[in-house]
C-alpha positions in Angstrom: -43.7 -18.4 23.8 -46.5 -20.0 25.7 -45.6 -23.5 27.4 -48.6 -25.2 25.3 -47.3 -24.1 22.3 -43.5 -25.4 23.4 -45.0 -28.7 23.9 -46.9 -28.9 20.7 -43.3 -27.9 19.2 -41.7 -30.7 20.7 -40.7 -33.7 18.7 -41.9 -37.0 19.1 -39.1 -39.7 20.3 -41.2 -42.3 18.4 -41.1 -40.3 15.0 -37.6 -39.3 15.7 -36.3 -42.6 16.1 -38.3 -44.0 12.9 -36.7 -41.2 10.7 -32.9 -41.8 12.2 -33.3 -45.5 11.5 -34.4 -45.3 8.0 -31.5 -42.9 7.0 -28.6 -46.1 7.0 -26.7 -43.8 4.0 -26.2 -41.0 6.5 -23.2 -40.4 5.6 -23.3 -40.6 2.1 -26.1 -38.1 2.3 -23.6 -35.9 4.5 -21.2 -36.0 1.7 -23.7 -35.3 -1.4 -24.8 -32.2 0.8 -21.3 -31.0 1.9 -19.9 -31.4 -2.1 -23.1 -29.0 -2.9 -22.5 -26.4 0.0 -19.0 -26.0 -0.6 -19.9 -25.2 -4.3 -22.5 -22.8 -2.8 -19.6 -21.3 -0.5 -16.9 -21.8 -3.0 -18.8 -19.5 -5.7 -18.6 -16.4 -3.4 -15.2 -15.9 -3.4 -13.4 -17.9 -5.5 -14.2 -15.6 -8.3 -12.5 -12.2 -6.3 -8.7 -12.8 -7.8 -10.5 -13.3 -11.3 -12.1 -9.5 -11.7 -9.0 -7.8 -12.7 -9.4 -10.5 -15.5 -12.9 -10.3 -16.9 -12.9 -6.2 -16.2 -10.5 -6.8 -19.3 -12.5 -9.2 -20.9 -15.8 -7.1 -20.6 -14.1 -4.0 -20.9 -15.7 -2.5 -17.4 -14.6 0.0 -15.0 -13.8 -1.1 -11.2 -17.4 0.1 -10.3 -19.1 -2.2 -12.6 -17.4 -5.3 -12.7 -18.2 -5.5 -8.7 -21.6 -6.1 -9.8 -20.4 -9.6 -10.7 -20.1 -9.8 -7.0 -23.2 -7.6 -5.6 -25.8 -9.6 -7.6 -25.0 -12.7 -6.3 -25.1 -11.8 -2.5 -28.0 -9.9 -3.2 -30.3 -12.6 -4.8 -28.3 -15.0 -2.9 -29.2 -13.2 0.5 -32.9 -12.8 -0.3 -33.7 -16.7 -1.1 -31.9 -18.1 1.8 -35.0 -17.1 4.3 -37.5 -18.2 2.0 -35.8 -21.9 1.7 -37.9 -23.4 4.5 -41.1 -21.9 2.8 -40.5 -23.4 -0.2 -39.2 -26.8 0.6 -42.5 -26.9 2.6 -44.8 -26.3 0.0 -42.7 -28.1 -2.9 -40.5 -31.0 -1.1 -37.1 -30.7 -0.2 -35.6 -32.7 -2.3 -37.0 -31.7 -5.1 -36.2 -28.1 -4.4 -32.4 -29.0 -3.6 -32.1 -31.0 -6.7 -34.0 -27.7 -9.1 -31.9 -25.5 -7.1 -28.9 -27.5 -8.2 -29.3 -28.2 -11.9 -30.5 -24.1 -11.8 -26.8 -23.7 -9.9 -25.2 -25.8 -12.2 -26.8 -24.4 -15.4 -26.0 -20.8 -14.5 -22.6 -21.6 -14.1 -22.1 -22.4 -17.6 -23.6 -19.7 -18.6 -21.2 -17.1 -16.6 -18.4 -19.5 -17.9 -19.8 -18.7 -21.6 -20.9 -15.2 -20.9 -20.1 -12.6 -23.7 -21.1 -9.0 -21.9 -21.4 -7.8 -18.5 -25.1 -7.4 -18.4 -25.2 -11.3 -19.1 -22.8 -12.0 -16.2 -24.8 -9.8 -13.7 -28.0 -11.9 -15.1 -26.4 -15.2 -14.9 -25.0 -14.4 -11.5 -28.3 -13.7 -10.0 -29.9 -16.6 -11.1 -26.4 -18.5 -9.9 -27.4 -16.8 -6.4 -31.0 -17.8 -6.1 -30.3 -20.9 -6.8 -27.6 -21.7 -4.3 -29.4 -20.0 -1.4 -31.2 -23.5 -0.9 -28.4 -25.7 -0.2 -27.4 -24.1 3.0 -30.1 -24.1 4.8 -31.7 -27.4 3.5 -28.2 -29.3 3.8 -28.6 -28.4 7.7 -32.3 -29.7 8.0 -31.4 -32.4 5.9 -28.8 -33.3 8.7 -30.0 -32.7 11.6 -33.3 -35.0 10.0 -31.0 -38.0 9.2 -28.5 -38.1 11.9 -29.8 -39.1 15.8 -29.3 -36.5 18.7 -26.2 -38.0 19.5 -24.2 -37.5 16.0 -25.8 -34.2 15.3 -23.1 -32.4 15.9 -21.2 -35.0 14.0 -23.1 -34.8 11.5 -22.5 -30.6 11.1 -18.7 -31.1 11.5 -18.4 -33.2 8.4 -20.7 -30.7 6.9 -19.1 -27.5 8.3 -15.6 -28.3 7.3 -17.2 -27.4 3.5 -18.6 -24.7 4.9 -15.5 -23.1 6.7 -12.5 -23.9 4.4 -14.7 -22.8 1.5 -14.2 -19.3 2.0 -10.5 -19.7 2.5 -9.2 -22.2 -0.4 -11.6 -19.9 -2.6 -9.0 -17.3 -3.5 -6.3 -19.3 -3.6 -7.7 -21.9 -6.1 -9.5 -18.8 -8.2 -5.8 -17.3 -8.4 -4.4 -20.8 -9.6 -7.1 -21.4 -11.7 -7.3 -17.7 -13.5 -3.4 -17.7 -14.1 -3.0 -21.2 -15.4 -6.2 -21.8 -17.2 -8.9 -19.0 -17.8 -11.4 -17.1 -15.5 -13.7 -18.8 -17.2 -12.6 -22.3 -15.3 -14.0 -20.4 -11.9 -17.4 -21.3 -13.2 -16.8 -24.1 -15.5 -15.2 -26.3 -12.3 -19.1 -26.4 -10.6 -20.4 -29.0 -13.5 -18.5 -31.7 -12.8 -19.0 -31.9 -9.5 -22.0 -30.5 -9.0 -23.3 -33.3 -11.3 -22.2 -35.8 -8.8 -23.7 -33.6 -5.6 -27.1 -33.9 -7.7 -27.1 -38.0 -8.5 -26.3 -38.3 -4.5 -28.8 -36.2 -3.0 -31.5 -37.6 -6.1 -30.0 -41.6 -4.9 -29.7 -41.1 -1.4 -32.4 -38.0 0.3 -35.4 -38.8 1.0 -38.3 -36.2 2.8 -39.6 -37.1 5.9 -43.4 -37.9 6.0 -44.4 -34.8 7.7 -42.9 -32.5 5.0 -45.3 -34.7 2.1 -48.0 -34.1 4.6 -47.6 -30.4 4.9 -47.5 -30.5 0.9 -50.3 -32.0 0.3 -52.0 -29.9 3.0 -50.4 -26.6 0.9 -51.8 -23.4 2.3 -52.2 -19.3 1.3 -48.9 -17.3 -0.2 -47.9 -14.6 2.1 -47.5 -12.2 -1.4 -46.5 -9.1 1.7 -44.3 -11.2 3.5 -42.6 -11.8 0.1 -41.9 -7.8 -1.3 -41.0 -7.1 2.1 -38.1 -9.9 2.6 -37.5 -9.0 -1.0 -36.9 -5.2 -0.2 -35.5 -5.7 3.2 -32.7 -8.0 2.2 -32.0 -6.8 -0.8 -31.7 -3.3 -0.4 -29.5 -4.0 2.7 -27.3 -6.0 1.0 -27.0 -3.5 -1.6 -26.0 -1.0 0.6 -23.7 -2.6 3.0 -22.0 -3.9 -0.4 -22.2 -0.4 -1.9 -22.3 1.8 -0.1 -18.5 2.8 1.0 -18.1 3.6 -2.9 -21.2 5.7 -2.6 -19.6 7.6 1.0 -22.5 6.0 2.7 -25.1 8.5 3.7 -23.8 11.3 1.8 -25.2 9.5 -1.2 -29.0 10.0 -1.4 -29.7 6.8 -2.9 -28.4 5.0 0.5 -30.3 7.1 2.7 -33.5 6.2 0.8 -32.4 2.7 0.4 -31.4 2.7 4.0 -34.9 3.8 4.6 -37.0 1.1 2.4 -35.1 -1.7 3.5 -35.9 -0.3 7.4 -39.3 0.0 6.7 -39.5 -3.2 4.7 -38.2 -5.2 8.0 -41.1 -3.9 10.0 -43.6 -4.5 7.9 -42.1 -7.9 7.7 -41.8 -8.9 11.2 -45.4 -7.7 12.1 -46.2 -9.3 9.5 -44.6 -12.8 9.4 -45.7 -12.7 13.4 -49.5 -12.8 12.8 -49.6 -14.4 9.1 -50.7 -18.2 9.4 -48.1 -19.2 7.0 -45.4 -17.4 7.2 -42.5 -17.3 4.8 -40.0 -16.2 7.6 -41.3 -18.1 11.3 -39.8 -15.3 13.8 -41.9 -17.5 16.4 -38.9 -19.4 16.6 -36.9 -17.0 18.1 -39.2 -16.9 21.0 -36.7 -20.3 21.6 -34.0 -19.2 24.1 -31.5 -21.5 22.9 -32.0 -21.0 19.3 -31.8 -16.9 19.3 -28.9 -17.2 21.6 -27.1 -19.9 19.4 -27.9 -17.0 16.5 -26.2 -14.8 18.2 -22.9 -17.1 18.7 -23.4 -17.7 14.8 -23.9 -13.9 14.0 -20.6 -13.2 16.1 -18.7 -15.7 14.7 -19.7 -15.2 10.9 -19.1 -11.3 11.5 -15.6 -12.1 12.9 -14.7 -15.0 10.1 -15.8 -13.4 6.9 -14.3 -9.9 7.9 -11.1 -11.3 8.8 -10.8 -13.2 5.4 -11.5 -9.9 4.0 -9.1 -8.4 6.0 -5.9 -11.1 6.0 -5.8 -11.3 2.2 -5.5 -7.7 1.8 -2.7 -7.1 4.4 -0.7 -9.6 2.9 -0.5 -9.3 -1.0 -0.9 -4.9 -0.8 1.7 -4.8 2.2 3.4 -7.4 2.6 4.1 -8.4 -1.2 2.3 -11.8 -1.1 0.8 -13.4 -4.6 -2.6 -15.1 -4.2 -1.1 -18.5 -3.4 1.4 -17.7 -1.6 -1.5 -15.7 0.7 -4.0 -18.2 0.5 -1.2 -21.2 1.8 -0.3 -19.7 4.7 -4.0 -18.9 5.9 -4.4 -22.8 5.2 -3.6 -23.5 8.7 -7.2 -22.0 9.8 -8.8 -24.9 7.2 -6.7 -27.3 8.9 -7.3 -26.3 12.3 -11.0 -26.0 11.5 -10.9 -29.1 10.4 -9.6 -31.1 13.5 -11.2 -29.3 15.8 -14.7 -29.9 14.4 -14.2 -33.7 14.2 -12.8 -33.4 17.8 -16.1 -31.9 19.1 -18.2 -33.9 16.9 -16.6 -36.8 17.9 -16.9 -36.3 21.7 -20.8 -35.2 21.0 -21.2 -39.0 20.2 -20.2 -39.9 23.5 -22.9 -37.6 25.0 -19.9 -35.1 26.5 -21.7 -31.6 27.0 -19.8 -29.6 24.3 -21.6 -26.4 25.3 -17.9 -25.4 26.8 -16.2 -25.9 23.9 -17.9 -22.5 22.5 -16.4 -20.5 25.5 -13.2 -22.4 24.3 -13.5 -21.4 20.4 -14.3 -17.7 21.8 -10.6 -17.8 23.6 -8.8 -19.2 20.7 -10.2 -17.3 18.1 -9.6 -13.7 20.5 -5.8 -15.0 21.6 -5.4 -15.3 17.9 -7.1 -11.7 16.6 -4.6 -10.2 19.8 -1.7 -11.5 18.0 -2.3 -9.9 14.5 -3.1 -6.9 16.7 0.6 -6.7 16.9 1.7 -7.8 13.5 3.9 -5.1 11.2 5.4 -4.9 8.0 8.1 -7.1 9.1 6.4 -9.8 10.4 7.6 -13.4 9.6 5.8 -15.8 7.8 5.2 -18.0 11.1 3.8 -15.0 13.0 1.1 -14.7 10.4 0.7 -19.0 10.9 0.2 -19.7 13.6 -2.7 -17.2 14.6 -4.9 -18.1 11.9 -4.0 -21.9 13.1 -5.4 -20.9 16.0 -8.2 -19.0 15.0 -9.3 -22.1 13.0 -9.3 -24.3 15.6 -11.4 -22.0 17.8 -13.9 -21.2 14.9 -14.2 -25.2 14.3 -15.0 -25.8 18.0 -17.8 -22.6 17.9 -19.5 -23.8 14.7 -20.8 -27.5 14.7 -21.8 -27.0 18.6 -23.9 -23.3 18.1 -25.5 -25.3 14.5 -27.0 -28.1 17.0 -27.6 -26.0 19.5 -29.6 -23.8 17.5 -31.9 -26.5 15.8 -32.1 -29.5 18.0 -34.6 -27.3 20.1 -36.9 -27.0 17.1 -39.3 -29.4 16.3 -38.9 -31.5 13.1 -41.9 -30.1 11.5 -40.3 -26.8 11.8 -36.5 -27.5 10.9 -37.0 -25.9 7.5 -37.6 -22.4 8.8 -35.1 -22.6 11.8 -32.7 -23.7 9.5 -33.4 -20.4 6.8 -33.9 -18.3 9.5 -30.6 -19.4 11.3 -28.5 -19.2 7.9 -30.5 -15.4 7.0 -28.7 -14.3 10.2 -25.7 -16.1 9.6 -25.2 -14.7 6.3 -26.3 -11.0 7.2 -23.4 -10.9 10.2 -21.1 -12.0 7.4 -22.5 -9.2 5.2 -22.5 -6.6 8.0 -18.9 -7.7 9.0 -17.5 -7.4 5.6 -18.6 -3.9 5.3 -18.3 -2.7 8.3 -14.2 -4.0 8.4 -13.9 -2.3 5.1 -15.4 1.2 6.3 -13.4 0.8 9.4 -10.4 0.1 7.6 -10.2 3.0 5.1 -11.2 5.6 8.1 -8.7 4.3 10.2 -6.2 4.3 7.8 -7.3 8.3 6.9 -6.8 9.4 10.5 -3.4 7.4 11.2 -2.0 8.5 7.6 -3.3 12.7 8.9 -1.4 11.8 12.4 1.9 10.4 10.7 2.1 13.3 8.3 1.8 15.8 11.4 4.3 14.3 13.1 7.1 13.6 9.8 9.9 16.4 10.3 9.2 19.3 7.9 12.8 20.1 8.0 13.4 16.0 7.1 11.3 16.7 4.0 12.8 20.2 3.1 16.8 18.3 3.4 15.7 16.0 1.1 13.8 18.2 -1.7 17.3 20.5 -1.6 19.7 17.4 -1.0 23.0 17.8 -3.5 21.3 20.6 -5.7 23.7 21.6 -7.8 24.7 24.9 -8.5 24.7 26.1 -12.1 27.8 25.9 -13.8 28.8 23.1 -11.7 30.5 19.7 -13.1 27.1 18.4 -12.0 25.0 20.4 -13.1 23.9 18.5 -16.5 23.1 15.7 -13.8 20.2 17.7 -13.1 17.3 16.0 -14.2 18.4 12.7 -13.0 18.6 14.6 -9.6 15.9 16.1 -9.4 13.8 12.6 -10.5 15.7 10.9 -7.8 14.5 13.9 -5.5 11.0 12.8 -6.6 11.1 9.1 -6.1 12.4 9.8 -2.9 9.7 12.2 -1.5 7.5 9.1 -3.3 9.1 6.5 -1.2 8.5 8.4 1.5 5.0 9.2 1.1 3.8 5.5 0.2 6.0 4.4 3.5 3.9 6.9 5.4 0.7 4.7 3.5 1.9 1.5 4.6 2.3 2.5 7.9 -0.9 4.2 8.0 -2.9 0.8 7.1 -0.7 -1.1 9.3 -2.0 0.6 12.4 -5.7 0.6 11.0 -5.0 -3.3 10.5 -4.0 -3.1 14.4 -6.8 -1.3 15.5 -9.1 -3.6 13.5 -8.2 -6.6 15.0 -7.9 -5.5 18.8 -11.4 -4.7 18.5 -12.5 -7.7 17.0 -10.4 -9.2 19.7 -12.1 -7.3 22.7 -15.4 -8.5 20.7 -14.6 -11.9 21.3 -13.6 -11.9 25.0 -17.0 -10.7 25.5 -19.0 -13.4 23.7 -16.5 -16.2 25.6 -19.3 -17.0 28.2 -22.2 -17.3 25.9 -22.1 -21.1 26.2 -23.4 -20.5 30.2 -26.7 -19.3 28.2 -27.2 -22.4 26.0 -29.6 -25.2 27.5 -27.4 -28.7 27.7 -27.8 -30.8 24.7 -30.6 -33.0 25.6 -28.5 -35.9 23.3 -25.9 -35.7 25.7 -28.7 -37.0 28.8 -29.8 -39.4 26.3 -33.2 -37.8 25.5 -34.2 -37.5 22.1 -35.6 -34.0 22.2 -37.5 -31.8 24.6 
């Protein structure tokens, strides 16, 4: 990027100031966009416990009640880059309060639905709509708060965003056995009712966004199939395809292929189109593609693991839901402190870039200590680390989100924002699938190594143990012999399973581990926080 067009980037101090000193509710306003992020968050996998339940209800096979979850990442994945766009063109506000009466409205609806073609609808429009309030809850922030409390400002928000993903299947769990599935969805009326009367009370757009919307401008109808096929069709795949066996399916090789195709067209596209629906100029920022990278890392990293941890403990280690989802509460709690710690040291113009190489160490000391979890591990073994983890993710988070968009000019926040949350939420996509293609390989080639090595005469002695002989005073105990011989070999054989997925577990998080260590001295990349010199800007 050329140094004229940095400078005509650069935000004016004056402007700055006047917008910081007009926003006294700031943090009401961080609170009315928290409460709708968390229900945007919240929606994604606090309904995962309930599908057992409404496969009954809708009478579905395994294969199609995952749709419930596939439509909504897909839509949910495609609108997120195209917030900015539209925010420009019709107001913020008034897009994050449609998108949240639309959020609200299709969560009655899956609440109420009859059929699982009505579900998969609802949930797609549920999707769509929540993709704004990511994306405009950061711009929103980082427009109300001064340099200095930016990263404040994104700890109080983040802590929605973080714990989110981990309360969601433990309150789905509570919910669906004490109440009805149907409470997953009906839960987002009441409160997003009171996200909409703050934001409608309380957010206000900046004057430069009314000017750009009264200016308008031309629709970039190419940029728009090809974000549509690109994103879509990847997230289709990468949620699909491991039931499909990936490329041995032709429909993922030709899906695989679109969506390829789609992303070139889109980024030669987007690059030379006056108004673009995805600005890829920004990435021409240092600071902001490298902070996109920490993000990408750290989402691929947090939403695999959440994948991963709830699994390992309710199929191995016996856990319910709420038991599972207590003891990874520690990682809330831990995210929790540590992002008002780094926020709070932010204020006092500390550089915080450090703290990322810090959040890297925690979060890879942690991932090495579930590397050597087994199936006896206590319940403070499996604490502790996601503790840990927590407090490392909390420290990476707040100070990568400010990093990323306090190098972007005002007039551009929109699009650095949805282009910022598109990656974030592809490395969360990526992560999930690639830890459950991982997993089930691993687990194939320990399970093939364990059965090589299990003694053939160990298996023989037990198939012939106390046979009786005909005529014998046992020998009418027979069939209750012979079905103990079975349960046995059984016991034996889903042992030889456990074990199997154990080590995969293992090998999963050692990488992930080894992953981390390498992104630890990121932070050395990252330009200092111009808030912390007390300059508003570049």
């Amino acid at each position: 990027m050329e140094l004229n067009d940095m400078a005509a980037q650069a935000p004016d101090p004056g402007l700055t100031a006047a917008a910081h000193a007009a926003s006294p509710h700031k943090w009401l306003i961080a609170l009315a966009v928290m409460l709708g992020t968390t229900l945007e968050v919240l929606d994604t996998s606090i309904i995962n416990v309930a599908l057992p339940h409404m496969q009954g209800t809708f009478s579905a096979s395994v294969d199609e009640i995952a749709w419930v979850l596939t439509s909504y990442l897909v839509a949910n994945g495609v609108m997120i880059p195209m917030t900015g766009w539209i925010s420009s063109r019709f107001g913020r506000k008034r897009y994050f309060l449609f998108s949240m009466s639309v959020f609200v409205g299709a969560s009655a609806l899956c609440g109420a639905a009859h059929s699982l073609t009505q579900m998969v609808i609802f949930r797609l429009l549920q999707g769509a709509a929540g993709a704004a309030m990511i994306p405009s809850s950061q711009a929103i922030l980082m427009e109300t708060f001064p340099p200095e409390e930016q990263q404040m400002g994104m700890a109080v928000w983040g802590m929605g965003l973080m714990t989110a993903p981990i309360l969601g299947p433990t309150l789905g769990g509570w919910i669906t056995d004490n109440w009805n599935w149907r409470w997953n969805f009906y839960i987002n009326l009441p409160l997003g009712a009171i996200a909409f009367l703050m934001v409608f009370v309380f957010v206000h757009d900046p004057p430069f966004l009314r000017e750009r919307r009264a200016r308008g401008g031309h629709v970039d109808y190419l940029g728009i199939i090809s974000l549509v096929l690109s994103l879509g069709l990847l997230q289709i795949v990468l949620d699909r395809g491991q039931r499909a066996d990936w490329f041995a399916s032709p429909w993922v090789v030709y899906a695989t292929a679109i969506s390829a195709l789609s992303f070139i067209t889109l980024a030669h596209r987007e690059l030379h189109f006056s108004d673009p629906i995805v600005d890829l100029r920004i990435l021409g920022e240092r600071s902001f593609t490298i902070a996109v990278v920490v993000i990408v890392g750290m989402s691929f990293v947090l939403f695999g693991s959440l994948l991963l941890n709830p699994v390992f403990l309710q199929e191995l280690m016996g856990y319910n839901a709420w038991r599972a989802g207590l003891v990874q509460a520690p990682r809330g709690l831990g995210s929790m402190f540590s992002m008002m710690m780094v926020g709070q040291l932010a204020r006092t113009r500390i550089d915080t870039r450090k703290f990322i190489g810090v959040g890297f160490t925690f979060v890879a000391i942690s991932l090495w200590a579930m590397s050597g979890w087994n199936l006896q591990v206590s319940m403070w073994a499996v604490i502790w680390p996601n503790a840990i983890m927590g407090l490392g993710l909390g420290m990476i988070f707040p100070t990568a989100s400010a990093a990323a968009l306090s190098c972007v000019a005002r007039e551009r926040m929109g699009y650095a924002s949805s282009l910022f949350n598109m990656m974030r939420n592809t490395g969360a996509a990526v992560g999930i699938a690639y830890m459950t293609n991982v997993l089930i390989s691993q687990q194939q080639i320990h399970q093939s190594t364990l059965v090589e090595h299990f003694s053939v005469f160990d298996a023989w002695r037990l198939s012939n143990m106390a046979r009786p002989q005909a005529g014998s005073p046992s020998f009418n105990y027979l069939p209750q012999i012979v079905s103990g011989q079975k349960q046995g070999l059984g016991m034996i054989y889903g042992a030889i399973q456990a074990q199997a997925a154990m080590l995969s577990f293992n090998d999963i998080y050692r990488m992930l581990a080894i992953v981390m260590i390498f992104l630890i001295p990121s932070f050395l990349l990252l330009q200092r926080n111009r808030a912390a010199d007390g300059i508003s800007g570049h």
